[in-house]
GUDO-637209 format. One record per residue (C-alpha): residue number from 1; residue in one letter; chain; x, y, z. Coordinates in Angstrom, 2 decimals. Example, Ala and Ser with C-alpha at 12.3 -4.5 7.8 and 13.67 -1.06 7.14 Angstrom:
BEGIN
<pt 1 "A" "A" <12.30 -4.50 7.80>>,
<pt 2 "S" "A" <13.67 -1.06 7.14>>,
END
This chain:
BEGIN
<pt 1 "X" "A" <67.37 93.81 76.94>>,
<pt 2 "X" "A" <69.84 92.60 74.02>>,
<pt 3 "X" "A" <73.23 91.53 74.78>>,
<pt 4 "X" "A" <76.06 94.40 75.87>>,
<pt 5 "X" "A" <73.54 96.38 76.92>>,
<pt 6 "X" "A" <73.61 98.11 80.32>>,
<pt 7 "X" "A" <70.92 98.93 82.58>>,
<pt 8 "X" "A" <71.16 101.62 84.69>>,
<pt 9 "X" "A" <70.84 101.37 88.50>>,
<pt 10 "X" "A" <69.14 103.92 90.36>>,
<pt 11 "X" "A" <70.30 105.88 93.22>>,
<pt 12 "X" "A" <74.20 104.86 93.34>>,
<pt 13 "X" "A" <75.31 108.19 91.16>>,
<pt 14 "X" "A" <74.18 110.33 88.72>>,
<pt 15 "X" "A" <76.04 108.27 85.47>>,
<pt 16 "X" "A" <76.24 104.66 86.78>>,
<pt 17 "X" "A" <76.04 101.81 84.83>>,
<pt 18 "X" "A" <76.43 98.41 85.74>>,
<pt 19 "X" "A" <76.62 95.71 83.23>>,
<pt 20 "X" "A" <74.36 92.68 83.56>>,
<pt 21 "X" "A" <74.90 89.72 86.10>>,
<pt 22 "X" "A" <76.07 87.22 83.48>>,
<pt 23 "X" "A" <78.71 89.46 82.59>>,
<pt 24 "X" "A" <79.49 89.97 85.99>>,
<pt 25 "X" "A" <79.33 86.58 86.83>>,
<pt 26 "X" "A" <81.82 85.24 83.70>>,
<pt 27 "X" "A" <84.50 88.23 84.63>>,
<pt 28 "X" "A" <84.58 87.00 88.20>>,
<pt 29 "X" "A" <85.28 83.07 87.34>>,
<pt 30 "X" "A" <87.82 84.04 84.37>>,
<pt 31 "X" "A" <89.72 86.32 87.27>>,
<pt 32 "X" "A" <89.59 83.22 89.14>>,
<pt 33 "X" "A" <90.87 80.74 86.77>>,
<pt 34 "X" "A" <93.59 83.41 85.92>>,
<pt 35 "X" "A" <94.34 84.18 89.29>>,
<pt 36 "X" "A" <93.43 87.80 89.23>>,
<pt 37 "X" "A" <91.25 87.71 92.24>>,
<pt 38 "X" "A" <92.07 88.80 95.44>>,
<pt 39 "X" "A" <94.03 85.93 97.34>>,
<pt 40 "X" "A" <93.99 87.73 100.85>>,
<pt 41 "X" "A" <90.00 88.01 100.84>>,
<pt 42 "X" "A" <88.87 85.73 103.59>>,
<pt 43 "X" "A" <85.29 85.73 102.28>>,
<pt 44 "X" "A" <83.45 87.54 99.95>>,
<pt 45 "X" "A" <81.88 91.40 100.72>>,
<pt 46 "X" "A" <77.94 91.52 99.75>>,
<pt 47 "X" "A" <75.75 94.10 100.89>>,
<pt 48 "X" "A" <73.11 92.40 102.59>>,
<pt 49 "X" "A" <70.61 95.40 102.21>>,
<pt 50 "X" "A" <70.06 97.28 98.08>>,
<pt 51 "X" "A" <70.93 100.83 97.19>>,
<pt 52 "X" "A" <67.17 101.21 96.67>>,
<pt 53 "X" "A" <66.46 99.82 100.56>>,
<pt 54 "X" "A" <69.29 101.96 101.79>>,
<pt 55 "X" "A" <67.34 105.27 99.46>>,
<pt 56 "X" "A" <64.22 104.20 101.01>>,
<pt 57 "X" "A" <65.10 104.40 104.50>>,
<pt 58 "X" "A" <67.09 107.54 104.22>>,
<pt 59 "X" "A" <70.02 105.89 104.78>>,
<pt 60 "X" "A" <72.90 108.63 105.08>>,
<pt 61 "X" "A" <75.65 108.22 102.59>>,
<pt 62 "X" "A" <78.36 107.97 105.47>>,
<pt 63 "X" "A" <76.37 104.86 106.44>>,
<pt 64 "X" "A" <76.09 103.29 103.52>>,
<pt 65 "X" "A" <78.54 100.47 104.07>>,
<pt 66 "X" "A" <78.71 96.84 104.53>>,
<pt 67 "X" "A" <77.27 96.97 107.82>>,
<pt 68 "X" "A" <74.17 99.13 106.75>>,
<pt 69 "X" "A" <71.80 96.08 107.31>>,
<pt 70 "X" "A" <72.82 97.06 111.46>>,
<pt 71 "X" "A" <72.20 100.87 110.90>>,
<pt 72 "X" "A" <68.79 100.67 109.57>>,
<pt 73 "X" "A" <66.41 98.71 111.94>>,
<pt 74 "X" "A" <69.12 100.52 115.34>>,
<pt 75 "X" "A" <67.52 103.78 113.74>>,
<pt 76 "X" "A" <64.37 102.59 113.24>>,
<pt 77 "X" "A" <64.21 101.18 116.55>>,
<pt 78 "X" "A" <65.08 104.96 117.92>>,
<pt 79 "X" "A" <62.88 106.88 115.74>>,
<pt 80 "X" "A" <59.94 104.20 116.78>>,
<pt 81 "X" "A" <60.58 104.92 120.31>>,
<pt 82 "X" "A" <60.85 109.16 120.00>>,
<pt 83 "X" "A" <65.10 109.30 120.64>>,
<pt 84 "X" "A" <64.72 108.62 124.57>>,
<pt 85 "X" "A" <67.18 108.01 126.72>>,
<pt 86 "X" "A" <65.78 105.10 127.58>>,
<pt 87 "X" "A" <65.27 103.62 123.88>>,
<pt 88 "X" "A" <69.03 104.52 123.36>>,
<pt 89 "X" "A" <69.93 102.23 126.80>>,
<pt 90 "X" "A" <68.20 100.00 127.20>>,
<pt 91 "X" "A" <65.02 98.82 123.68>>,
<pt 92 "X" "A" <67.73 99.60 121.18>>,
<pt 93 "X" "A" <70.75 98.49 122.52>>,
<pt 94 "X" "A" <71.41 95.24 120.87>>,
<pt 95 "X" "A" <70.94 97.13 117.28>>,
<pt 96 "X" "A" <73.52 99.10 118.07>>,
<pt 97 "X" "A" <75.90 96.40 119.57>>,
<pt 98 "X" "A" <75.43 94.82 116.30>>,
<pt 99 "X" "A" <76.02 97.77 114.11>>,
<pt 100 "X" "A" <79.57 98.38 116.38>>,
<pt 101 "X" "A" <80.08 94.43 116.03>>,
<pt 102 "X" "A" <79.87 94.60 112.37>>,
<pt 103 "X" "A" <81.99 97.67 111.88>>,
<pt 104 "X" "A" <84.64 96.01 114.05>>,
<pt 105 "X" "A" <84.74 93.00 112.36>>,
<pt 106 "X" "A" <84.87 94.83 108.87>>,
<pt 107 "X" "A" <87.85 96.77 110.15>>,
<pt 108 "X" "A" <89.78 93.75 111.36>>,
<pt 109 "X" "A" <89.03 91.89 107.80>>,
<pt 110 "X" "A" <90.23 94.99 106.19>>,
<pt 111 "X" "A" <93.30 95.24 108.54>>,
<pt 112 "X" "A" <94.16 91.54 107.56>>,
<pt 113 "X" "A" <93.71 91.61 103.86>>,
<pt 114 "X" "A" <96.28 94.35 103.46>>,
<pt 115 "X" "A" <99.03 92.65 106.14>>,
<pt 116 "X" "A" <98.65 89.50 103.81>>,
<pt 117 "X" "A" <98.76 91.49 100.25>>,
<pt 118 "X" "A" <101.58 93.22 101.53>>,
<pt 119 "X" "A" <103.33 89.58 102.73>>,
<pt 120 "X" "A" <102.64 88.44 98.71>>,
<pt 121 "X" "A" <104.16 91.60 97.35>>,
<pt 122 "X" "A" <100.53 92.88 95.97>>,
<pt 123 "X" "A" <99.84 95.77 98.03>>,
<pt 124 "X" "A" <100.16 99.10 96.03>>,
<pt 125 "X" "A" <98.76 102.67 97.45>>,
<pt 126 "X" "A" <96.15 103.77 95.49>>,
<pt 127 "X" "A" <95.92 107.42 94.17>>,
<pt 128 "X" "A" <92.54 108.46 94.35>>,
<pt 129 "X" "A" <92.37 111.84 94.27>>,
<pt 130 "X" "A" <94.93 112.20 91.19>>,
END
């Protein structure tokens, strides 16, 4: 692949394109050095699972979040032991704690990061659907 070129990444849209890592990586520590970056982040958001994984496992889009790396082995847990009662009590159960766990915790990160960009002045509504 020659330099500026894009590769495309499967199963995130029909016309995505992501640059390469490099490029990524330089944009990230100039936004850094020129302050651009989110101050109010307390640490940074990674997937910890791939869009491909996520394809794979038939990961529903309204699932597809930061905490998908919870979802999929709570569901595979569930379809493993036929949707029972029991596997939803009492074999599963600590899946799903962690899935709630991690949703929580998201939501309080999220709560906190816009309380502290709106205490530096940085907090703007965004239109999306303009």
């Amino acid at each position: 692949m020659t330099e500026g070129e894009s590769k495309y990444v499967p199963f995130t849209g029909p016309f995505r394109w992501v640059d390469n890592q490099e490029d990524r990586d330089k944009e990230a520590q100039d936004n850094r050095l020129t302050a651009e970056e989110n101050p109010c982040r307390q640490r940074p958001k990674k997937l910890w699972i791939s869009q491909e994984e996520m394809h794979r496992q038939k990961v529903p889009l309204y699932y597809r979040d930061y905490c998908a790396h919870w979802f999929v082995p709570w569901r595979n847990c569930l379809v493993d032991n036929k949707w029972t009662r029991r596997a939803h009590k009492k074999i599963c159960h600590q899946w799903k704690e962690g899935w709630d766990m991690c949703q929580t915790r998201d939501h309080m990160d999220r709560i906190a990061e816009k309380k502290c960009l709106k205490k530096e002045g940085l907090w703007r509504k965004s239109s999306v659907f303009c």
